[in-house]
N, C-alpha and C positions, 0 to 999 in steps of 0.2 A: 504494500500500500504506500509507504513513503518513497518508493521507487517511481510510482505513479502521481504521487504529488509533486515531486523533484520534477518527472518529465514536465506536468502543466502548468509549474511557475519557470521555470525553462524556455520551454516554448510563448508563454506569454510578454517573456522578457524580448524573447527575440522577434516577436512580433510588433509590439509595441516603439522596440528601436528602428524598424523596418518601417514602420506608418512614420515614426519622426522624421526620420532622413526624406521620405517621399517629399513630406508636408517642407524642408526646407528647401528642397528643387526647386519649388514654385518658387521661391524667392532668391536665386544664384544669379550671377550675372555670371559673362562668359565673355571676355571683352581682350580679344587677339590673345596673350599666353597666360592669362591670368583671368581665376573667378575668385567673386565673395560672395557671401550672401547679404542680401538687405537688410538690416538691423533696425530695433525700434530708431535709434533716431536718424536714420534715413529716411522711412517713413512718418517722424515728425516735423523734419526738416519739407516733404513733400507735400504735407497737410494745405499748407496755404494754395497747393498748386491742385486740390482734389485729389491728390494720389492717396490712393488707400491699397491695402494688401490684397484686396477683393479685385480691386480694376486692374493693379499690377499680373495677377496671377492669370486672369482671366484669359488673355491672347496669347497667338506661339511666342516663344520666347525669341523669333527673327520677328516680329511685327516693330513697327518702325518707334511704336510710343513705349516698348519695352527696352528698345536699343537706346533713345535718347534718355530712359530715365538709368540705364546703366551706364552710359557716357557721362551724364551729369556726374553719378555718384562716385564713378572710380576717377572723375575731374577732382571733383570734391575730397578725395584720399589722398592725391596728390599734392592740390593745395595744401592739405592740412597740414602735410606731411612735409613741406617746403621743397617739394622737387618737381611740382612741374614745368616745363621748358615748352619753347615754342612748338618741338617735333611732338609734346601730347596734342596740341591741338589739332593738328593734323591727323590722329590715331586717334580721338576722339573726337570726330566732327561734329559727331551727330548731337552735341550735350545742349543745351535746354536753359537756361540763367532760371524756368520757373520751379525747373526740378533741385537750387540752390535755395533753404530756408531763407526766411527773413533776417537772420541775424549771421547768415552767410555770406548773401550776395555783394556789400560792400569790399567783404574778402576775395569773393572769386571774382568780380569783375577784376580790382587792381592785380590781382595775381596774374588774370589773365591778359590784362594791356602790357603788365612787364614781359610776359610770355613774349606777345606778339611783337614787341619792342625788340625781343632778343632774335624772334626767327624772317622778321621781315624790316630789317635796315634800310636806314636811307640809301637813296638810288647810287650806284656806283658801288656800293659794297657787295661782300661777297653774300649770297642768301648761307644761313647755318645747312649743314649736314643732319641729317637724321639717321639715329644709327638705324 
């Protein structure tokens, strides 16, 4: 009998870890050699723009409002992170300034004119390389 209890908290465990991982697919992004998954404040940060976990999960994950909201947000990890350059913006085209919270967007715009500052120079200079 505890042989059989052992199997069915067992098996429940590993069922239970199996629905979790599914349940966080829905929310991965997949963006050239690198995924995260969307975190509550990702989804806080997108509240002011209507993004919910429901609207995000709902289409394929190629549909074009799931790429910009994963473009924003791995924009958004670089900012944070102080290493985006102008070759992110090129590899993230598709980002979105409304998928940036309200207490971000002051940060990603300048983040982003210095990007652009770095990858498109006045005329005569050399454009940067992208590795």
């Amino acid at each position: 009998m505890n042989g059989a209890v052992l199997l069915a908290v067992a098996t429940a465990v590993l069922v239970s870890t199996v629905i979790v991982r599914a349940q966080d697919n829905k929310f991965t992004c997949q963006v050239y050699s690198d995924s995260f998954a969307l975190d509550d404040a990702d989804f806080a940060a997108m509240a002011s723009a209507g993004m919910t976990r429901e609207k995000f999960a709902a289409p394929a994950p190629s549909s074009q409002m799931r790429v910009s909201v994963c473009h924003s947000r791995k924009l958004w990890r670089l900012i944070k992170a102080g290493k985006v350059n102008g070759c992110d913006l090129d590899r993230y085209e598709n980002y979105a300034a409304k998928y940036f919270g309200p207490s971000e967007r002051e940060i990603a715009v300048a983040a982003v004119a210095k990007a652009m500052a770095e990858e498109w120079p006045l005329p005569g200079q050399p454009k940067r390389k992208c590795p």
